[in-house]
C-alpha positions, 0 to 999 in steps of 0.5 A, spaced: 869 864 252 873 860 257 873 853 256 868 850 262 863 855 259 864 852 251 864 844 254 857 846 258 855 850 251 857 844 247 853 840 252 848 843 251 847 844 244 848 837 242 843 833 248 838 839 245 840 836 237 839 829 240 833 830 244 829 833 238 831 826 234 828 822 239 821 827 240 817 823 237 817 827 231 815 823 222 821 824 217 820 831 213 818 829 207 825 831 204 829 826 208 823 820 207 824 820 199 832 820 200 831 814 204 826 810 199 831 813 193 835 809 197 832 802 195 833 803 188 840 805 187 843 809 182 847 813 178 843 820 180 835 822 181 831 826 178 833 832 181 839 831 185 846 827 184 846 820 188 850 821 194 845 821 199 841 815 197 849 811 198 850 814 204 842 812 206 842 806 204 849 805 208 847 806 215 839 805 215 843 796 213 847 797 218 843 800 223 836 798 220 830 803 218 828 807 224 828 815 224 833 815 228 838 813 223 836 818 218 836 824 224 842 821 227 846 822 220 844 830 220 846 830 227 854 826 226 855 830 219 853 836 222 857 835 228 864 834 223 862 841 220 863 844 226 869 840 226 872 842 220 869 849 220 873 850 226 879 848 223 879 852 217 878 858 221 884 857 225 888 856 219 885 863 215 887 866 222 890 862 227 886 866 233 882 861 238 878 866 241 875 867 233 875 861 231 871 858 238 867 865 236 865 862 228 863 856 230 858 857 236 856 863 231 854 858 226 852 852 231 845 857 231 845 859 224 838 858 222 840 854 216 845 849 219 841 848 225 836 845 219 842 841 216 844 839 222 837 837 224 834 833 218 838 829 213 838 833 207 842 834 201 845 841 205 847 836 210 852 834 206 854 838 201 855 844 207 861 838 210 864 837 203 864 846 202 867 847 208 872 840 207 874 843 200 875 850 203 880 847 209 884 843 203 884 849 199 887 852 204 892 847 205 893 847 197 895 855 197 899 855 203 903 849 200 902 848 192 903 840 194 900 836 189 897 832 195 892 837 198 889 840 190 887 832 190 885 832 197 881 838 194 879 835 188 876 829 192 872 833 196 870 838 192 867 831 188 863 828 193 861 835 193 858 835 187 855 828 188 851 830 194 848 838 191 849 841 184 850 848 188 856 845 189 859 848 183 859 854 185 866 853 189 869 854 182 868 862 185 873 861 190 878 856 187 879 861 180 880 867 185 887 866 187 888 867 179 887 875 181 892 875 185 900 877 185 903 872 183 897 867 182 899 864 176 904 859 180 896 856 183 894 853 175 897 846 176 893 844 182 887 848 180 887 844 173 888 837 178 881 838 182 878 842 175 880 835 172 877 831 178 871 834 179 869 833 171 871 826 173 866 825 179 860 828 174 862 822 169 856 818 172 852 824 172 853 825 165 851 817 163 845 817 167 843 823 164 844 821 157 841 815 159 834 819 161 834 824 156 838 830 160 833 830 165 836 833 171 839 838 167 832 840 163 830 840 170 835 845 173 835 849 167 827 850 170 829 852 176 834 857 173 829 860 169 831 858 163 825 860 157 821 864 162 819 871 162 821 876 166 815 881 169 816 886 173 811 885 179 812 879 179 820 879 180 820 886 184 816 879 189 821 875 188 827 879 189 823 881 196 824 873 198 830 872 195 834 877 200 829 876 206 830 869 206 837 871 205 837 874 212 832 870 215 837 864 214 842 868 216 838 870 222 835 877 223 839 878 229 846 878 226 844 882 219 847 889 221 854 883 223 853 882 217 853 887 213 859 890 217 862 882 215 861 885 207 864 892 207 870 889 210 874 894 205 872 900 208 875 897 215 882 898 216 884 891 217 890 888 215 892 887 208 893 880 208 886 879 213 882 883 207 885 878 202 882 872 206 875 876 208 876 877 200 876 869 199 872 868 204 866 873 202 867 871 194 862 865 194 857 869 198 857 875 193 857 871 187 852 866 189 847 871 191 849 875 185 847 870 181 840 868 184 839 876 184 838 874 175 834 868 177 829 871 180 828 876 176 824 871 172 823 865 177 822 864 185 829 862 189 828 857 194 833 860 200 836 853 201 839 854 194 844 858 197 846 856 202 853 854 201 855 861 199 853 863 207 857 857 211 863 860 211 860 868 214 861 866 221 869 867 221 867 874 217 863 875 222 867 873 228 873 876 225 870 884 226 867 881 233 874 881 235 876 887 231 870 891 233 872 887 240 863 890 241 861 883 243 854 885 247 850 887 241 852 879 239 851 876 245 844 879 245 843 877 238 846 869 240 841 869 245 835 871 242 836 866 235 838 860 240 831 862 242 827 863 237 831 855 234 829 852 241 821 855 240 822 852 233 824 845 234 820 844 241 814 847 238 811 845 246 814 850 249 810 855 246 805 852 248 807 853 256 810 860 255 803 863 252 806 865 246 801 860 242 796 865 242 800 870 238 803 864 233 797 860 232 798 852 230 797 853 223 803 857 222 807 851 226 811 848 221 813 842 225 806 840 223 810 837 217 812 832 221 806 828 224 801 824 222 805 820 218 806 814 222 798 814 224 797 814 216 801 808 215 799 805 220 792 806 217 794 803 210 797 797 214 791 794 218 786 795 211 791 791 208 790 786 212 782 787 213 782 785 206 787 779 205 782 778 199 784 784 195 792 784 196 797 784 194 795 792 194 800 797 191 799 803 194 798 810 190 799 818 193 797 824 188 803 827 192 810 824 192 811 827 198 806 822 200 808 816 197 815 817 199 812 818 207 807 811 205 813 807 203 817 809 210 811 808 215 808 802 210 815 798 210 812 798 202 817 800 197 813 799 192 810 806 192 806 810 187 805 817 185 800 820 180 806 822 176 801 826 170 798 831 176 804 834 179 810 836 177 816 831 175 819 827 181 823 821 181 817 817 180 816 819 173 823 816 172 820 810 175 814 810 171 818 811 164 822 805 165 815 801 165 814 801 174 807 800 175 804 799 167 799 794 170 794 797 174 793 792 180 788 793 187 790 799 190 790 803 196 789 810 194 790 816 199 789 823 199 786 829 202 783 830 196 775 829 198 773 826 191 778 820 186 781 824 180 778 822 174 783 817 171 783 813 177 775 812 177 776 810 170 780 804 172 778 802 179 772 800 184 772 803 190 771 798 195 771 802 202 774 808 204 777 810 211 779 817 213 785 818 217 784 826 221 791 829 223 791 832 230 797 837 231 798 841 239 790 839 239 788 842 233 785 838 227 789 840 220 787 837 215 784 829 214 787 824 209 782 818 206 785 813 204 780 808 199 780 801 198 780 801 190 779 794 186 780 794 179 775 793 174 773 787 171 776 788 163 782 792 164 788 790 163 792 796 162 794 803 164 795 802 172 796 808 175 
């Protein structure tokens, strides 16, 4: 592509990416409850190591709590991926043409676009895959001690931002299958030793909590569950369709020629850095093919494994020199992504009648605000009551209350639920005392436990309306503690 189209595509794609931060769209609920880890710093999470809640609380006290903030933090790290990926495709094959051609390929992946959109832990730890794979590189071609540190650091603060960061352990042994390989073993035992020294805080915060993070991924993994057949032949389904879905279905029979590069009569020394390149991928799906035998995958589990198949991709693109196929593909994924994120023009285009509402998942991210806002003004219709603590069943919405409330001081009903960061909050003796709250659900009635304890003195009902449709309704109740209790808050 010639550089005037690539400055215009570029253009383009991130006035796009801007646009949709400034669209007026609430925090997910993922990156809502990042930023209130945020307030409470720490070592490492109930599900997640500490490296997004620093990064969080860094920019949001410099730039303050907005939305923008947060989304322009996916949008700057997702930014230096691309950056990054392109150079690690030049190093592999020092090819301009390849190398542009990976990075657009990538820029419309599915998975990267929500990475680069919406600031979760993927927004990091695919930045700090595709940086070690760069220093790994690096290291291969000179063994210098530098680029194995270089490599050790970033594959750290990999690990400080997701566990799956783990699996790069894939790619750094491989060169131990090769010719001569062993001469690799010093630098690979210099970033194996700096890697267990960036996990040393994870291990004390996890001794301290009772291995609370590692009991909760051995769950995820499967760990003690029993394997039924019906069940895992669903799960395999979801896991491999996620696998093209994130990938995009418009490049899977790409995809499929990027994995049997062996029957391709490419180049040896290209088949070996393909192989380097497609290990993590193969590993890492290999992998979650046993997890789902017994327990369903979430298709953001993988996603390092994926970041680095655009250049596989390109690569037989420029091989195959059969670019029409993928242009239309390229068109077609842009498109469905544009649909995605600016949901208003489904609403021009008429495809809204194919695609009701409901299926919209962009719904996710409204009503937020005019619910804190409904929370802040009975706080201040009932000054005699307050202070309020204000309590969620759900931490998704506890961590969206704490953003759009400006109250940190949040609760969730950790007994309910599954385990999250309030129950390490609740264990270390948050909110014991029951005070008057402001309890929200779109739940019609109170839990049980909560009538046990409180009066409900008002109740005030918050309707969310999406693209003109009512999806559901939250109330918000007024509760007073009742007189005698003085234990076992919420």
């Amino acid at each position: 592509m010639p550089a005037p189209y690539r400055v215009f595509y570029w253009s383009l794609y991130f006035i796009l990416k801007a646009g949709f931060m400034l669209s007026g769209y609430n925090l997910f609920s993922e990156e809502a409850q990042y930023w209130l880890w945020s307030k409470r710093l720490d070592w490492a999470y109930y599900s997640k190591p500490p490296l997004i809640a620093w990064v969080n609380f860094g920019t949001t006290s410099l730039l303050g709590d907005q939305e923008w903030v947060i989304r322009a933090t996916a949008l700057a790290l997702g930014a230096a991926t691309l950056f990054v990926f392109y150079k690690v495709s030049m190093q592999l094959f020092a090819n301009k043409q390849l190398a542009h051609l990976a990075t657009m390929l990538l820029s419309v992946m599915p998975f990267f676009v929500l990475a680069s959109t919406f600031f979760t832990t993927d927004s990091l730890v695919l930045l700090f895959w595709v940086s070690t794979f760069y220093f790994f590189l690096k290291a291969l071609q000179h063994n210098s001690p530098w680029f194995w540190v270089a490599t050790g650091i970033s594959f750290g603060l990999g690990c400080l931002s997701k566990q799956a960061m783990l699996f790069f352990v894939v790619p750094l042994l491989l060169p131990l299958f090769w010719h001569n390989g062993k001469r690799y073993l010093k630098g690979q035992a210099i970033v194996l030793v700096l890697v267990l020294v960036f996990h040393l805080p994870l291990l004390w915060w996890n001794y301290q909590h009772d291995w609370i993070m590692v009991r909760h991924l051995m769950n995820l993994a499967g760990a003690e569950q029993q394997v039924q057949f019906s069940k895992a032949l669903k799960q395999l389904g979801e896991l491999f369709g996620g696998f093209i879905l994130i990938n995009s279905p418009f490049f899977f029979p790409l995809l499929l020629r990027t994995f049997f590069f062996g029957q391709q009569p490419y180049p040896k020394a290209d088949k070996q850095k393909l192989g380097l390149l497609l290990a993590p991928a193969m590993g890492i799906l290999l992998f979650f093919t046993f997890v789902a035998l017994s327990k369903r995958v979430e298709v953001n589990w993988y996603n390092v494994g994926c970041v680095l198949l655009p250049i596989g991709m390109a690569y037989a693109l420029i091989e195959s020199k059969k670019l029409i196929g993928t242009q239309l593909a390229f068109g077609f994924t842009a498109t469905c992504l544009l649909l995605f994120l600016y949901p208003v023009l489904q609403d021009y285009s008429g495809i809204n009648r194919v695609l009701p509402v409901r299926s919209d998942a962009m719904k996710r991210l409204i009503g937020w605000q005019m619910l804190g806002q409904g929370v802040q003004k009975i706080t201040d219709e009932h000054p005699e009551l307050a202070p309020f603590q204000v309590v969620a069943v759900d931490y998704h919405v506890a961590a969206e209350l704490a953003f759009y409330t400006g109250n940190t001081d949040v609760r969730c009903l950790t007994n309910i639920r599954q385990p999250n960061q309030f129950t390490v909050w609740a264990a270390n003796g948050w909110g014991q005392q029951p005070a008057n709250t402001l309890f929200v659900t779109d739940n019609p009635t109170l839990p049980p436990e909560v009538q046990l304890y409180y009066d409900t003195i008002k109740t005030r009902q918050v309707p969310f309306i999406y693209r003109g449709h009512h999806l559901y309704t939250y109330t918000i109740y007024v509760l007073r503690v009742k007189p005698g209790v003085l234990a076992g808050g919420l």
